[in-house]
C-alpha angles and dihedrals in degrees: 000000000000109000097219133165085253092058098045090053089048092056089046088055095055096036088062095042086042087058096037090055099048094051086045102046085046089052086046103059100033092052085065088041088059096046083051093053089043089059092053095040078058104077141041094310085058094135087050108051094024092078098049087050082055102051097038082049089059084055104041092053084049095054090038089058098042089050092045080053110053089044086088100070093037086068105039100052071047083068102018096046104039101020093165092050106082094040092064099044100037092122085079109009096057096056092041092049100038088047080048098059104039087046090051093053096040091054088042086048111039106034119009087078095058107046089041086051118005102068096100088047093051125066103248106254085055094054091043086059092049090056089053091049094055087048095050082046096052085045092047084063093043098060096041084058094057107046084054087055105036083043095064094046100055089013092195112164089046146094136212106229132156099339095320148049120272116197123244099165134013078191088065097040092054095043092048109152087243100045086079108044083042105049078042092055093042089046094053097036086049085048098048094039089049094047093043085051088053100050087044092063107039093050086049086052079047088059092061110031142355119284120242124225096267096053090049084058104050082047081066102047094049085051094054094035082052096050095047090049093041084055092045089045097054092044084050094047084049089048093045095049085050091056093044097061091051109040089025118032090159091057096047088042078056090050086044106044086226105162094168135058117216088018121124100281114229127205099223122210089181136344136154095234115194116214091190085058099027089218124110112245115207098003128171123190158104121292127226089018128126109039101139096050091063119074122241136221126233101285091044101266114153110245124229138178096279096069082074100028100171099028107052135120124275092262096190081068100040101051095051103042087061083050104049087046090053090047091052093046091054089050092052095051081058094046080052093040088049090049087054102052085046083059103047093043110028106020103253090306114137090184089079086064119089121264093249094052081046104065092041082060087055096052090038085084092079087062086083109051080042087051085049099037100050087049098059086049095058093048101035097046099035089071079054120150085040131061089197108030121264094349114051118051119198096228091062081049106048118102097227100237112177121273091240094051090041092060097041092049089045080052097047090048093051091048096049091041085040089064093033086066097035087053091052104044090048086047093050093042079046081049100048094032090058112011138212110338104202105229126177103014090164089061101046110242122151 
């Protein structure tokens, strides 16, 4: 692997998406969790669901401004990074961003406010419907997000003329075959990391003191949140893999670690592949397996990597990125597995387990933003080396910034997103440890 200044950009890009999508899929799911919550705190079990609405509140608005925030310099490595990118795919970059923002700031604006400090000034079902605005708001740029990604990966409703897209159909750009699999995959990792981030806490409050009746609740509904998404997310990876190999054999011969086309496909469980000498070191799998993950040419051969040698993905990456999010996906099906039987045996209540199991509850919350974040990798890295497939490579793109700013900038970044998580994950443990301290009553805020 050559460490270039073009590397090391790459890795800051995706470090500050990477941190921008895991606040924002947090503030996501949890925005339709607390309209949830306000629904319940509605009615006659108001002093039992209205404090958990309270304390999630407090975590959701934590997670929403660290997301607004890193935005920035999402944008800016956007302009900075990749200078000659927008420009040539303003036709549909230009209209998605610009809806993105004003739909961000509209949302911060009109009804965050509201929802974070008006609620003792609304009647409730008007604040109940100001919490499912903000979550329809948070979704709305969600989704905006994700027709501009899946676009460039399969860019349909669009042609390539004179250096850079023209649009033929915003129909076409917003069916595109990726934007489903792709808003199916982001919705159930937001659900299961959400859920995972619930039943961590809660089993960390269970270290230190006895959970109420309320708390016991919100564990199972994290627990069956977390299920249904866990279901929706492994339908959505099955789908995916199935569009991949239609719309991007290179990057399914890359999850696959496939060098040769025509060869006996394996389905690798692990392997050290080698893109100088296109083999697998070290591999274990099963043989004659996988045949309908790889894309095919047009008399039904199976494609590998050597079908782009010189332009494919970084494979290393690639591979085990697929792999690590698998792994995290299995151990959250047992975190979810070990919240049923709680359930069944011991009513939602993670203070019957022992301390030990416990505390591994309580880490089992990172496997969320590790489920998220190897994902992204695996889609993001396996276009490589195009920003938007098969036209636009990231190296006639790249700014050519110098190898030794390139690694300063990538070292200033980790530090600053290094304290960022730190912060959050001491301010959430503060939160649990001591709960919601009630403040201003006189001026109404929640």
């Amino acid at each position: 692997m050559t460490y270039s200044a073009l590397w090391f950009s790459q890795i800051q890009f995706f470090g500050s998406l990477g941190f921008m999508a895991v606040f924002f899929t947090i503030s996501l799911g949890l925005s339709w969790v607390l309209f949830y919550l306000r629904l319940r705190a509605m009615g006659e079990q108001h002093l039992l669901w209205l404090p958990v609405y309270r304390f999630w509140v407090r975590i959701f608005a934590l997670a929403f401004l660290l997301s607004f925030a890193s935005s920035m310099p999402v944008l800016i490595q956007l302009g900075s990074l990749w200078p000659s990118l927008l420009p040539k795919i303003q036709a549909v970059s230009s209209p998605l961003l610009a809806v993105t923002l004003l739909g961000a700031l509209v949302f911060k604006a009109a009804f965050l406010g509201l929802m974070l400090f008006g609620q003792r000034q609304l009647a409730e079902w008007v604040h109940a419907a100001i919490v499912l605005l903000v979550a329809l708001g948070n979704s709305f740029v969600a989704f905006c997000l994700l027709v501009f990604v899946s676009w460039m990966h399969t860019p349909l409703g669009t042609e390539w003329l004179e250096d850079r897209y023209v649009l033929n159909s915003w129909a076409q750009v917003l069916s595109n075959p990726s934007l489903l699999w792709y808003s199916l995959l982001f919705i159930g990792s937001s659900f299961v990391m959400v859920a995972l981030l619930m039943m961590a806490v809660l089993a960390q409050q269970s270290i230190r003191r006895p959970l109420g009746e309320g708390e016991r609740r919100a564990f199972k509904t994290a627990v069956y949140i977390g299920s249904a998404a866990w279901a929706l997310l492994l339908m959505a990876f099955i789908g995916n893999g199935k569009m991949v190999a239609d719309y991007q054999p290179i990057k399914a011969a890359a999850a696959m670690a496939y060098w040769q086309s025509g060869s006996v496909p394996q389905w690798l469980w692990m392997a050290w592949p080698s893109s100088t000498e296109m083999i697998n070191h070290m591999s274990l799998g099963i043989a004659n397996v996988g045949h309908s993950w790889l894309g095919h040419d047009a008399e039904g051969g199976l494609l590998g990597l050597d079908q782009v040698v010189g332009m494919s993905p970084p494979v290393f990456v690639v591979f085990w990125s697929l792999r690590f999010a698998m792994l995290a996906g299995v151990l959250s099906f047992f975190v979810l597995f070990k919240g049923w039987r709680l359930g069944m045996l011991r009513h939602y209540d993670p203070s019957a387990l022992s301390l030990t199991k416990r505390k591994t509850m309580a880490l089992s919350g990172f496997l969320g933003p590790v489920l998220l974040l190897c994902g992204m990798a695996y889609q993001l890295f396996g276009v490589m080396p195009f920003v938007v497939n098969q036209t636009i490579t990231i190296n006639e793109v790249f700014a050519q910034h110098s190898l030794e700013k390139s690694v300063l900038s990538l070292f200033a970044y980790t530090v600053v997103y290094a304290l960022f998580v730190f912060g959050f994950v001491a301010l959430v443990r503060y939160t649990a440890r001591y709960g919601v301290v009630s403040v201003a009553r006189r001026r109404g805020r929640a």
